[in-house]
FIKOLZA-1660 file (N, C-alpha, C; in steps of 0.1 Angstrom, whole numbers, plus 5000, padded with zeros to 4 digits):
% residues 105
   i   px   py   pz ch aa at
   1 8016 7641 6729  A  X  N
   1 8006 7647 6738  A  X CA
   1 8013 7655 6749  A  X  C
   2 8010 7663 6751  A  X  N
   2 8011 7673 6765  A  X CA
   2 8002 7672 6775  A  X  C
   3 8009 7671 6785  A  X  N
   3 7996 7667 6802  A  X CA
   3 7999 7680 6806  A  X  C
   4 7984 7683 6813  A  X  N
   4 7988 7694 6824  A  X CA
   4 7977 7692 6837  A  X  C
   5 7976 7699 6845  A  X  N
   5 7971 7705 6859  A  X CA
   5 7965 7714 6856  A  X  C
   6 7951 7713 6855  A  X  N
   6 7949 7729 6852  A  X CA
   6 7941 7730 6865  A  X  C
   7 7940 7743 6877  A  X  N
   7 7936 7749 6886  A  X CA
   7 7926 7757 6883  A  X  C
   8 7911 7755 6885  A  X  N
   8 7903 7765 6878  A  X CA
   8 7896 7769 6894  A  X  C
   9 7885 7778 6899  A  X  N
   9 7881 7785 6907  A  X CA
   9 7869 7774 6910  A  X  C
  10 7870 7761 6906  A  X  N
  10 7860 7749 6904  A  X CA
  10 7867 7733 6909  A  X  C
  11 7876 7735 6909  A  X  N
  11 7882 7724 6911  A  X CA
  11 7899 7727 6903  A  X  C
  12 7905 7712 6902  A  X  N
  12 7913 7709 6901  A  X CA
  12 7912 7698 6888  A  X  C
  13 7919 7696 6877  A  X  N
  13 7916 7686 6865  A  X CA
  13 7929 7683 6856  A  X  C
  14 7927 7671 6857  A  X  N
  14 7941 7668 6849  A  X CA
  14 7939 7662 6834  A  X  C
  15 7943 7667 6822  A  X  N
  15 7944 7668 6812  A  X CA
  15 7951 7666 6803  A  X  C
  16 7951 7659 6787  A  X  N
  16 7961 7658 6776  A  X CA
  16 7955 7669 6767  A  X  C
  17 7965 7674 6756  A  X  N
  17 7958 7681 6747  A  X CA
  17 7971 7673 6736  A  X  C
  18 7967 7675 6722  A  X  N
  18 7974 7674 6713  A  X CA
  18 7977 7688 6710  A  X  C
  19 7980 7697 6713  A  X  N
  19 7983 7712 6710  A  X CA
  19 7997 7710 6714  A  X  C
  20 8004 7719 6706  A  X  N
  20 8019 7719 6708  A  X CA
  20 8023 7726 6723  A  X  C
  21 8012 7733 6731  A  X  N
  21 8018 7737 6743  A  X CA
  21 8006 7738 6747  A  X  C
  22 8004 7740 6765  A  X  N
  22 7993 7747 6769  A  X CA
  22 7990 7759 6767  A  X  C
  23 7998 7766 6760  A  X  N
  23 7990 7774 6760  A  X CA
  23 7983 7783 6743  A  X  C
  24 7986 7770 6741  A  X  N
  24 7986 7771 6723  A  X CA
  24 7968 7776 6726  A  X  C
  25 7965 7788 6713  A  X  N
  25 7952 7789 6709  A  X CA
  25 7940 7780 6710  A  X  C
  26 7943 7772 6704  A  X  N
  26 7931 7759 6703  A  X CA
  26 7934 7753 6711  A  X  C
  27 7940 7751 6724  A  X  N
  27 7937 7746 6734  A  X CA
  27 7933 7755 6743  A  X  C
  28 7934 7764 6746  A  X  N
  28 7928 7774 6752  A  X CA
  28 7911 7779 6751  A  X  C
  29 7908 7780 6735  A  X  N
  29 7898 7783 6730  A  X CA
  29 7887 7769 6733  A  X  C
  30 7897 7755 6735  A  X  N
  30 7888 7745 6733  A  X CA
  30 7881 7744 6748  A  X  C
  31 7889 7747 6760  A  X  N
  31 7887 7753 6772  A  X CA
  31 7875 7757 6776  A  X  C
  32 7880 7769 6771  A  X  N
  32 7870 7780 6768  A  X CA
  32 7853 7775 6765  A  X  C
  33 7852 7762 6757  A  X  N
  33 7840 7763 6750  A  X CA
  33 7836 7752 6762  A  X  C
  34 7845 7746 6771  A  X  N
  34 7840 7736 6782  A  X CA
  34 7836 7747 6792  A  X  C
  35 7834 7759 6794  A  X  N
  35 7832 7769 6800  A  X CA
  35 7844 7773 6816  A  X  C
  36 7860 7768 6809  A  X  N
  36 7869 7772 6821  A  X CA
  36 7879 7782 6813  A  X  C
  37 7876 7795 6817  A  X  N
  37 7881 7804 6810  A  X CA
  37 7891 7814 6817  A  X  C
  38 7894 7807 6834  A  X  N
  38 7903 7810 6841  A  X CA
  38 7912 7800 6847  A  X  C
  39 7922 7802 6846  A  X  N
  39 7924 7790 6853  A  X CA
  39 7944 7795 6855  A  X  C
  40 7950 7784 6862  A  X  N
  40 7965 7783 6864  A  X CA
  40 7969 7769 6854  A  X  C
  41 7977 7767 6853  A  X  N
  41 7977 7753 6841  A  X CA
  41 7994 7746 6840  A  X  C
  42 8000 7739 6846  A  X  N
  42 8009 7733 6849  A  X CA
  42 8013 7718 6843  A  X  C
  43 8021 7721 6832  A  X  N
  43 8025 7713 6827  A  X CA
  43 8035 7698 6836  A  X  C
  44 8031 7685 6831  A  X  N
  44 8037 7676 6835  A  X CA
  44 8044 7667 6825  A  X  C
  45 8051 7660 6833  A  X  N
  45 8053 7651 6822  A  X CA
  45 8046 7638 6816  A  X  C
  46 8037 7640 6803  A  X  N
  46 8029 7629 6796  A  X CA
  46 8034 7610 6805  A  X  C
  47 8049 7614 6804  A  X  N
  47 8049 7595 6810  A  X CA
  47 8048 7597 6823  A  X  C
  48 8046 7605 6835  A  X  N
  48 8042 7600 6844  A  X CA
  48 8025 7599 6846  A  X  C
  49 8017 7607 6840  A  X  N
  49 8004 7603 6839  A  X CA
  49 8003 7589 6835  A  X  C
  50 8008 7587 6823  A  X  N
  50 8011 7574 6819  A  X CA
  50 8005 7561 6829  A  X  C
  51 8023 7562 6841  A  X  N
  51 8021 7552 6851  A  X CA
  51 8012 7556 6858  A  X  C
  52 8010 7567 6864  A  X  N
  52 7999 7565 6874  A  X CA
  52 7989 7561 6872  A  X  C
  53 7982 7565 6863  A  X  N
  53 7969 7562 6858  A  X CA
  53 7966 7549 6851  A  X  C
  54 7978 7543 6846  A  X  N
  54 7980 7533 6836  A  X CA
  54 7966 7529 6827  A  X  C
  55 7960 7517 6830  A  X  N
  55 7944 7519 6824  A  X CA
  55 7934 7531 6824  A  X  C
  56 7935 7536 6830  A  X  N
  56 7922 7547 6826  A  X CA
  56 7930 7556 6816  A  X  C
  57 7944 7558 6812  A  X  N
  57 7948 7561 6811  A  X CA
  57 7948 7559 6792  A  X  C
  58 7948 7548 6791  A  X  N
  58 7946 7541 6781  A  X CA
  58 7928 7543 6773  A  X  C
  59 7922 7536 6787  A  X  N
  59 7908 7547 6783  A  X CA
  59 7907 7558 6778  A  X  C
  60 7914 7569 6784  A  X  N
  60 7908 7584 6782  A  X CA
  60 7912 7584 6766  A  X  C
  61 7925 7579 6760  A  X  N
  61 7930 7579 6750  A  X CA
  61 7920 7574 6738  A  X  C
  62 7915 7565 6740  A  X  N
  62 7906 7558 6731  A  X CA
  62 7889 7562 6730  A  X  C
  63 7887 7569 6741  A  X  N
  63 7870 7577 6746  A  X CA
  63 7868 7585 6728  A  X  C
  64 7862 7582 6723  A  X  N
  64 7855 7584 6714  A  X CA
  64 7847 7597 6718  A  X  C
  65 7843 7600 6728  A  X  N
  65 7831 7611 6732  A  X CA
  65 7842 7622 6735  A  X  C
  66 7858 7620 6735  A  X  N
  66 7866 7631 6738  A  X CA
  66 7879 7635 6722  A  X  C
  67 7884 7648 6724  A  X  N
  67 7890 7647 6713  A  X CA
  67 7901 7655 6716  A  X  C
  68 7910 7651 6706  A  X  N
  68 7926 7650 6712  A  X CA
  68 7929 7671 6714  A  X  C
  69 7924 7678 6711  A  X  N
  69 7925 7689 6718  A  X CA
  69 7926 7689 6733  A  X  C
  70 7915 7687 6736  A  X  N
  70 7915 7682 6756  A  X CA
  70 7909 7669 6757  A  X  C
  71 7917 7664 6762  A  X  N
  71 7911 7651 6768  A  X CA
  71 7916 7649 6784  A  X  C
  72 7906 7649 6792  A  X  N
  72 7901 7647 6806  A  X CA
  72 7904 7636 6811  A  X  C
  73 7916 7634 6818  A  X  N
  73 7921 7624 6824  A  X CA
  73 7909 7622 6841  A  X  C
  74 7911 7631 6845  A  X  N
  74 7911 7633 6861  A  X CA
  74 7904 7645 6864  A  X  C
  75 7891 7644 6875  A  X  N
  75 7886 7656 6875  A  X CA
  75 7887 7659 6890  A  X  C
  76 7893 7647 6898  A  X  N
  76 7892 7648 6918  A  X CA
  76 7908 7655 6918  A  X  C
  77 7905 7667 6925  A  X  N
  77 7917 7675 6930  A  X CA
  77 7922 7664 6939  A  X  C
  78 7918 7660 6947  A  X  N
  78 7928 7653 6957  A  X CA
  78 7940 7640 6951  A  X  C
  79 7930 7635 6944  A  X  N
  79 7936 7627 6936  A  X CA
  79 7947 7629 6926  A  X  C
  80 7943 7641 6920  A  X  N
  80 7958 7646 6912  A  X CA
  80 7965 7650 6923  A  X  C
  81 7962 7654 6934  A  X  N
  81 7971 7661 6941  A  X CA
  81 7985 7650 6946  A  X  C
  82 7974 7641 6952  A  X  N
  82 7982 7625 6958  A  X CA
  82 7993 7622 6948  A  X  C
  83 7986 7621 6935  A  X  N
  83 7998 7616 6921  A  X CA
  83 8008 7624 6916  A  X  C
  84 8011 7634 6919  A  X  N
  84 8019 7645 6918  A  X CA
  84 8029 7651 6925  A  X  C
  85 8042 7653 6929  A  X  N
  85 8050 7654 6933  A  X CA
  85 8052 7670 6926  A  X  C
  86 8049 7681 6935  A  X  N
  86 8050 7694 6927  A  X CA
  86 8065 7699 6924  A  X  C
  87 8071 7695 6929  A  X  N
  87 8087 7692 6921  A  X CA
  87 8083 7688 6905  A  X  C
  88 8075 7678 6902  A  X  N
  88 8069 7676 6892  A  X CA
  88 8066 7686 6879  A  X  C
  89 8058 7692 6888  A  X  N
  89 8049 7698 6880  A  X CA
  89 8057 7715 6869  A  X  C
  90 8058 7717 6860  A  X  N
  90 8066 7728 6854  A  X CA
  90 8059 7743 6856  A  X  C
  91 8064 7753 6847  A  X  N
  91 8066 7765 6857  A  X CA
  91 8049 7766 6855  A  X  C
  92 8044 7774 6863  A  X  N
  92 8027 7778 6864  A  X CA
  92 8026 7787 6845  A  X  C
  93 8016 7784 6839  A  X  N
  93 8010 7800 6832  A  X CA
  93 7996 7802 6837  A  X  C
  94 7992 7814 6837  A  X  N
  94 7980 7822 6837  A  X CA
  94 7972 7825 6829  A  X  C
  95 7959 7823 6826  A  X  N
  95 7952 7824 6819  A  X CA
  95 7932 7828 6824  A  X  C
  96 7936 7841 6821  A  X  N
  96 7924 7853 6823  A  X CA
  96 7915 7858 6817  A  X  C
  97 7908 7851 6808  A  X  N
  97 7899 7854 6796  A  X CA
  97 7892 7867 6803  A  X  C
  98 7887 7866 6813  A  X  N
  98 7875 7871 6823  A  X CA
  98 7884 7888 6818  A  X  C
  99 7899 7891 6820  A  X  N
  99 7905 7899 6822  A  X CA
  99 7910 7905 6813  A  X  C
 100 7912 7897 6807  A  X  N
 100 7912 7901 6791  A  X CA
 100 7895 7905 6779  A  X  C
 101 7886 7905 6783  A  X  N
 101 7875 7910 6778  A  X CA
 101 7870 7924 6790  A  X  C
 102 7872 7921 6801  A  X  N
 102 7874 7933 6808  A  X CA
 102 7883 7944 6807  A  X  C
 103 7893 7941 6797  A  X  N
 103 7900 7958 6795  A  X CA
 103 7894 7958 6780  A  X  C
 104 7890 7947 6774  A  X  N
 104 7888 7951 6755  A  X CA
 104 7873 7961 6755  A  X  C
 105 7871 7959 6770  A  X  N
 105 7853 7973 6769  A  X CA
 105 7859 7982 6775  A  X  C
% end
């Protein structure tokens, strides 16, 4: 699993996906269908969510109503912010649906 940070114009949410990177297709697309189709997205490392979170952690993994494309650890910005050491966190990518359908008209 891969963790990330994703920064949308809504908050702040921390996440696993089974996709080989963030910014693989089907995680992007699966995004997309939760209606966050802008966002910054900052990979972490899977075992520190791990400890932090430890039990819910374990939760989010087993939630039956979520599926291993995105699964929603954390949705309080402050809270990821607290758990995070941005030393942590890896390089930023960008991602602009909004901007990308605005040059394809």
């Amino acid at each position: 699993m891969k963790a990330g940070i994703i920064v949308t114009g809504s908050g702040t949410i921390l996440c696993l996906t089974s996709a080989d990177s963030l910014e693989d297709p089907a995680f992007v697309k699966a995004l997309g269908e939760k209606g966050i189709n802008k966002y910054i997205v900052f990979e972490v490392p899977e075992e520190i969510v791990k400890t932090r979170y430890g039990q819910h952690y374990a939760v989010t993994m087993t939630d039956l109503k979520q599926f291993d494309i995105v699964r929603i650890v954390d949705v309080d910005g402050q809270r990821i912010f607290r758990n995070f050491d941005l030393a942590s966190l890896g390089a930023p990518a960008f991602h602009d649906e909004t901007e990308a359908m605005r040059r394809a008209a």
